[in-house]
C-alpha positions in Angstrom: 144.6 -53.6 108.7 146.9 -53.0 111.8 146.5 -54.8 115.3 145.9 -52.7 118.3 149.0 -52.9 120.1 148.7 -49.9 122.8 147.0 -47.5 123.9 148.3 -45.0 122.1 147.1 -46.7 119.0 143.4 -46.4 120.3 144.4 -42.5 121.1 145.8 -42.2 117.5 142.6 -43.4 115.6 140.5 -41.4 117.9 138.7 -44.5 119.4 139.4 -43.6 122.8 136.0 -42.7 124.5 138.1 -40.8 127.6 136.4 -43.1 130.4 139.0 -43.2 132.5 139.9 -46.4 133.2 143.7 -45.9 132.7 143.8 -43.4 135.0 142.5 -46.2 137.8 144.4 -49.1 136.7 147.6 -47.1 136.8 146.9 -45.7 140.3 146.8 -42.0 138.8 150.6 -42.3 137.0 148.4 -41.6 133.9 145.6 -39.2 134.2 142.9 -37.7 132.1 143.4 -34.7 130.6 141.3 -31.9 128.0 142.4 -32.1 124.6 142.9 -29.4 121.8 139.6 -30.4 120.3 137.5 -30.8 123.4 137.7 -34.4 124.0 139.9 -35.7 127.3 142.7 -38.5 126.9 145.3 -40.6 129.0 148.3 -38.8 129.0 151.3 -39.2 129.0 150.8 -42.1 127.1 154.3 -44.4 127.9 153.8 -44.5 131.3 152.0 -48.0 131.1 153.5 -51.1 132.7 153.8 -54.1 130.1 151.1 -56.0 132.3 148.5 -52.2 132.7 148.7 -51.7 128.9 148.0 -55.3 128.6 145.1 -55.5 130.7 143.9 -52.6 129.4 143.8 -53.5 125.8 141.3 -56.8 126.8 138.7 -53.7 128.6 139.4 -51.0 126.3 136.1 -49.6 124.7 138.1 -48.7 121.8 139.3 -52.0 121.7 136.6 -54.5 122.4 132.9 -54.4 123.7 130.9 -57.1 125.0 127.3 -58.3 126.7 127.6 -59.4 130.3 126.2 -63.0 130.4 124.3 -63.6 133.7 126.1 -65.7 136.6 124.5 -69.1 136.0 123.3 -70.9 139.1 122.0 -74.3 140.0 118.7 -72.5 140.7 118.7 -70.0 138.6 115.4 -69.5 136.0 116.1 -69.6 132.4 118.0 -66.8 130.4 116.6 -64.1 129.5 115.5 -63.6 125.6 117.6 -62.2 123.5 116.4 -59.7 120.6 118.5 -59.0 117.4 118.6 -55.4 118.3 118.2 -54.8 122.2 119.9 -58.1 123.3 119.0 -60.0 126.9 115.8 -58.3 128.2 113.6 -59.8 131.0 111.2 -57.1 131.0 110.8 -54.3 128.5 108.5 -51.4 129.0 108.0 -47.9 130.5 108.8 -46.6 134.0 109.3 -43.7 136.0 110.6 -42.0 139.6 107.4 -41.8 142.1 109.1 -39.1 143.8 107.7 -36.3 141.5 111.0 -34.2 142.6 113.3 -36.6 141.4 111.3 -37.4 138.3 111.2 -33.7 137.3 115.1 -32.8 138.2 116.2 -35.8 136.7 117.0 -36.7 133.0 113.3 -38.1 131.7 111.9 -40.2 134.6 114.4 -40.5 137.0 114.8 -44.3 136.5 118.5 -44.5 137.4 118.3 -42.0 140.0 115.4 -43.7 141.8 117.2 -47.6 141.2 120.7 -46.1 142.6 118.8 -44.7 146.0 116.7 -47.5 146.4 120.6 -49.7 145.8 122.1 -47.8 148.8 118.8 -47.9 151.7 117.9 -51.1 150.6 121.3 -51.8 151.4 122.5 -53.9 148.8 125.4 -51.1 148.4 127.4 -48.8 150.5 127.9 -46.4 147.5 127.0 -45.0 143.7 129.8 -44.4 141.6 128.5 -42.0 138.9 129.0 -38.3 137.6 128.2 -34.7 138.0 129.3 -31.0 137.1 132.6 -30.1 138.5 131.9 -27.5 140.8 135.6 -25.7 139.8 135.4 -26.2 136.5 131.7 -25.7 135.4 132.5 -26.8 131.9 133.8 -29.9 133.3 132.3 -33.4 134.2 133.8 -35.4 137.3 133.5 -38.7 139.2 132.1 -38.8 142.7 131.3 -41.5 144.7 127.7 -40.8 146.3 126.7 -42.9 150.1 123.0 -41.4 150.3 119.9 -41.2 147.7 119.9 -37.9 148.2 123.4 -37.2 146.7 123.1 -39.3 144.3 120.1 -36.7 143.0 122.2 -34.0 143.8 124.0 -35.2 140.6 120.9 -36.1 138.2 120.1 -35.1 134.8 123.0 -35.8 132.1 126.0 -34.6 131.3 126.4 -33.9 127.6 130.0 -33.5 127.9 133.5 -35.2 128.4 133.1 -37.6 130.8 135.6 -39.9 132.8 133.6 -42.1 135.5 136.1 -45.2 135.5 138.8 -43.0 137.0 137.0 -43.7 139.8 136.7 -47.4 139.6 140.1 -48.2 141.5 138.9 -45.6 144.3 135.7 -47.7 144.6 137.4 -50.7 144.5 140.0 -49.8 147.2 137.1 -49.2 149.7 136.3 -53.3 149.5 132.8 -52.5 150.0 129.9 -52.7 147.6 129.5 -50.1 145.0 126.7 -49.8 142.3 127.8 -47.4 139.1 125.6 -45.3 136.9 127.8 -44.6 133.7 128.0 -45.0 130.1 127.1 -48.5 128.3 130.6 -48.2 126.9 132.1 -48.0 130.3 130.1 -50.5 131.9 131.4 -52.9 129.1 135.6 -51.9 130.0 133.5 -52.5 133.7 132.7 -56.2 132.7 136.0 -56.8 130.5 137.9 -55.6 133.7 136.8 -58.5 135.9 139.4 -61.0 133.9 142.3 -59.0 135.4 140.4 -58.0 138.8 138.3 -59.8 140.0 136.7 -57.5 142.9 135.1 -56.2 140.2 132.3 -58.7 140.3 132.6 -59.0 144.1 132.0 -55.8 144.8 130.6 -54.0 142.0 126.7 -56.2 142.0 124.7 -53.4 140.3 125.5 -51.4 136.8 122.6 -49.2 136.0 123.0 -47.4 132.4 121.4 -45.2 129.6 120.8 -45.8 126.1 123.2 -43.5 125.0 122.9 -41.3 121.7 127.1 -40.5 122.1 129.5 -38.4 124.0 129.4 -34.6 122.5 132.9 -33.1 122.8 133.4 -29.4 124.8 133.2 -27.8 121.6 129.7 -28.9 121.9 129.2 -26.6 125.1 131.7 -23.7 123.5 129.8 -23.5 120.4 126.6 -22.9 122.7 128.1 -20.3 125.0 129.4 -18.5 121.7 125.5 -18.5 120.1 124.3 -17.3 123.7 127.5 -14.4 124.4 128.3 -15.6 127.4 132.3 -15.9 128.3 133.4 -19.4 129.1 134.6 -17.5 132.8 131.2 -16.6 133.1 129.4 -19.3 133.7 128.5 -20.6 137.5 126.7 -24.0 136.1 125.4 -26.0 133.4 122.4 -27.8 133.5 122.0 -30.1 130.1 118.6 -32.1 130.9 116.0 -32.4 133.8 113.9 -30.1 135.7 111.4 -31.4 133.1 111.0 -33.7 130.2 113.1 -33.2 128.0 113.9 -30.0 129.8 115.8 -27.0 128.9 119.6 -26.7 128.2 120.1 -23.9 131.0 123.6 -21.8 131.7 123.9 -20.3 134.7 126.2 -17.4 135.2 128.6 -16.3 138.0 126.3 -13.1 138.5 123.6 -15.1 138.8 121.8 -15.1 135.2 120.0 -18.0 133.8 120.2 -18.3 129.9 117.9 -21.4 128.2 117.8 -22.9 125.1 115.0 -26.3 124.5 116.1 -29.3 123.8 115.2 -28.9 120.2 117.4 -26.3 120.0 120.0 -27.3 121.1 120.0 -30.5 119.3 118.2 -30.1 115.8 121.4 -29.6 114.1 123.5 -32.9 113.9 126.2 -31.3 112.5 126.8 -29.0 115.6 126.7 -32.8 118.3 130.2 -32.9 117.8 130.2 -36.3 119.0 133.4 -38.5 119.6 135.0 -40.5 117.1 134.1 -44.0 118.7 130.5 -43.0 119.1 130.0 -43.7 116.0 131.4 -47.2 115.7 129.8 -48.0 119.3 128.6 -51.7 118.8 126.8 -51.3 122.5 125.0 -47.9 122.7 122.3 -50.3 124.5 123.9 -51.0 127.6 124.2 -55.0 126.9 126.7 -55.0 129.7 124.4 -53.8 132.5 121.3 -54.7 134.7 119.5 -52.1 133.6 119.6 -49.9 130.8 117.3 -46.3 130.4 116.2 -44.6 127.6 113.8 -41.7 126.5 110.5 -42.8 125.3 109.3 -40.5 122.4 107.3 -42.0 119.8 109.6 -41.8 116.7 112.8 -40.7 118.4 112.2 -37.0 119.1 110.2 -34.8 121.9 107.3 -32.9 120.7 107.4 -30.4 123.8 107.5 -30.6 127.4 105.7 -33.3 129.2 105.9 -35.6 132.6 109.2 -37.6 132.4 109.1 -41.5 131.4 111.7 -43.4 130.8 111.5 -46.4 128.7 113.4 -49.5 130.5 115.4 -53.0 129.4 116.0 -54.7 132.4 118.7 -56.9 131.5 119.3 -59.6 134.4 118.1 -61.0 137.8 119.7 -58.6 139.7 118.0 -55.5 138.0 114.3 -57.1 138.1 115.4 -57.7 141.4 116.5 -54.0 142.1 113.2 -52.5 140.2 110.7 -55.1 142.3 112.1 -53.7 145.3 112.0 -49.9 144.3 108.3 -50.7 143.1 108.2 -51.9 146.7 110.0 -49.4 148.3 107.3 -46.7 146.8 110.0 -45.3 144.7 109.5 -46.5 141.4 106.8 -47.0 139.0 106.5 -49.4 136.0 104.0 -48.7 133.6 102.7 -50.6 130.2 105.5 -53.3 129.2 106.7 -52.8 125.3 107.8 -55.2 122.7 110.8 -55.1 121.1 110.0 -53.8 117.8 107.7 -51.0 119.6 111.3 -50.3 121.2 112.4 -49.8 117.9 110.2 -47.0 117.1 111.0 -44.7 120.2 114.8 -45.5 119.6 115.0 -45.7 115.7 118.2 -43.9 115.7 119.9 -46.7 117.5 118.1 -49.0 115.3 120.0 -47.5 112.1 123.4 -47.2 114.1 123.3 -51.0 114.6 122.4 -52.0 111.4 124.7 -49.7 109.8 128.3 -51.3 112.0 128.9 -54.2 109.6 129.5 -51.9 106.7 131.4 -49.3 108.5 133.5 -51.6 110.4 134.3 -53.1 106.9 135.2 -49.4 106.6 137.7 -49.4 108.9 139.8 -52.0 107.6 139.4 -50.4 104.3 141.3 -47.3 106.2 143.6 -49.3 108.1 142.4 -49.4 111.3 141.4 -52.4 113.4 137.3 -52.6 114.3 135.9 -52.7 117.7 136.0 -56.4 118.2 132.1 -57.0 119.2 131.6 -60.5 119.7 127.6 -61.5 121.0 126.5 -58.2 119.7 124.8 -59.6 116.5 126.1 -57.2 114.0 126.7 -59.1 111.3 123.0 -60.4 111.7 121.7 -56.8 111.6 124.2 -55.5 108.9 122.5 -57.9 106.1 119.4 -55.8 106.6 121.3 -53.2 104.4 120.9 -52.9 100.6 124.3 -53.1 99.0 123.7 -49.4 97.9 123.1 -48.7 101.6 126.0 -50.6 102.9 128.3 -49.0 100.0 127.7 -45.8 101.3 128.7 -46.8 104.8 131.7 -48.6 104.4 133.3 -45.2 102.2 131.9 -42.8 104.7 133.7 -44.5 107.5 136.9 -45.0 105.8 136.8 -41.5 104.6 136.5 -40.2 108.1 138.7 -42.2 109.8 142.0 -41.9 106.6 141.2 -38.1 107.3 142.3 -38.5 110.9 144.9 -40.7 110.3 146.2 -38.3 107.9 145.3 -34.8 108.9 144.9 -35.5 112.8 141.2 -33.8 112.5 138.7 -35.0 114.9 
């Protein structure tokens, strides 16, 4: 096994996740850039101080992930429960946007979008660090830094593409005013590991909203799409992934104003075609352990059966994100439905179930092929690996060192 001793070492075994973090902590000297094979890394990569690469190797995704424990307080109620699978949870169950525009546009029900504008007019922040399409390069994800509910909409429904929200983390920070982020659970986790080395992180960054994330596709993802539907990568005006219904269609706008659809089924019944990153599948976190509130879909056995009125099924992690969804319930913005137990959890998220059980044997894997695992202290994976049958866990411990020796040997993603 080999330590993890820069940044390019994550780059090299493909565990970078592109989230953009050096880019912030390096004030831009090292920026995020489109890969060969769709992804985006740091580069150039010996541009680090001693002291950035250091701090960047304690936040790194592709280094280390880890739950955020609550701030304890003389007055302060008792943790939360923690479940084997779905971690600290003080309320589990369904929810949805009560603005039926919002909860059509948006990915499922809107949750996030209706929790980050309640955030900004309830006042508790002055801004929403999140993502949208880049408007000059349609293909292209950016960070943006939204100061009113309805920009943060402007941006809603997901991105199912390359993705670098923490390049806008030192930006936020700079401000010294309080920002809430909507990003991935693996960069909400480089979020919370970043407060060691800076710590207006916690002091000004009070609300991390998240979803339950299935894994970053690359841009061959979107390429391979545009190819099946004939359209010219110069062609296209906009992508639209999720939203304006549940699931909703994947719909590509073109520059003469065309709109070309694909359902969700479609576009996603062949897993060979997610091209998903590397790191997504050793991601010890795809939960969101590390935020207040974490969003998923809510489809009895994993999958949509057609089109239907968006609901989002919720963990809401801490006292600041009951807090947050009291207030929106409040506020006539949100809606909480039936709470669920854990193991009814399981069922609309069994995917994620099997992922997590599955991490002990491949990351067993990954020392068999050299490369050091995502160090995932507090995430009960050893606890959820002996759930395997030593046939199963066999068969994940070769497939993972299989895939990774082939990129350390051939440099295929």
């Amino acid at each position: 096994m080999t330590s993890t001793r820069s940044i390019a070492d994550v780059v090299a075994d493909d565990l970078c996740i592109g989230c953009g973090l050096c880019e912030s902590v390096t004030g831009g000297r090292v920026t995020m850039q489109p890969t060969a094979n769709g992804s985006i890394r740091p580069s150039p990569l010996d541009r680090f101080t001693v002291d950035e690469e250091r701090s960047l190797l304690r936040a790194c995704p592709g280094v280390v992930a880890a739950p955020r424990p609550e701030r304890r307080e003389a007055t302060a109620p008792e943790p939360p429960p923690v479940d084997v699978v779905w971690g600290a949870n003080r309320w589990m169950g369904l929810a949805w946007a009560a603005d039926p525009e919002v909860r059509f546009r948006a990915a499922t029900g809107g949750v996030l979008t209706a929790l980050a504008g309640q955030a900004l007019d309830g006042g508790r922040v002055a801004s929403v660090l999140h993502v949208g399409p880049d408007p000059d390069h349609p293909l292209r994800n950016r960070w943006t830094l939204s100061r009113t509910a309805d920009d943060v909409a402007a941006s809603s429904g997901s991105r199912y593409a390359p993705t670098a929200p923490l390049a806008g983390l030192a930006t936020a920070l700079d401000r010294g005013e309080p920002f809430a982020v909507i990003a991935k659970p693996c960069d909400l986790g480089a979020v919370h590991l970043m407060a060691a080395a800076d710590p207006r992180v916690d002091d000004l960054c009070p609300i991390r909203l998240t979803m339950v994330c299935g894994g970053q596709s690359r841009a061959t993802k979107t390429l391979g799409l545009l190819d099946r539907l004939g359209i010219a990568p110069d062609d296209v005006a906009r992508i639209d992934y999720r939203g304006n219904g549940n699931p909703g269609p994947t719909r590509v706008t073109t520059t003469d104003g065309r709109h070309h659809e694909v359902t969700y089924l479609e576009m996603w019944e062949d897993e060979s075609t997610w091209a998903v990153e590397t790191r997504c599948k050793f991601c010890p976190d795809a939960l969101g352990e590390a935020s207040d509130v974490a969003a998923a879909d809510a489809w009895p056995g994993g999958a949509p059966t057609g089109e239907d009125d968006g609901v989002n099924a919720i963990v809401v992690r801490t006292r600041t994100g009951r807090e947050l969804v009291d207030e929106a319930v409040a506020a006539g913005r949100l809606v909480l439905g039936a709470p669920i137990d854990p193991r009814r959890f399981d069922d609309l998220q069994p995917h994620q179930v099997r992922k997590k059980e599955a991490l002990a044997a491949r990351y067993r894997g990954m020392v068999d092929a050299g490369v050091n695992p995502i160090a995932a202290d507090g995430l009960r994976l050893d606890e959820l690996g002996r759930r395997l049958t030593d046939d199963q866990a066999t068969a994940q411990r070769r497939g993972a060192a299989r895939r990774l020796r082939t990129i350390r040997e051939t440099g295929s993603r």
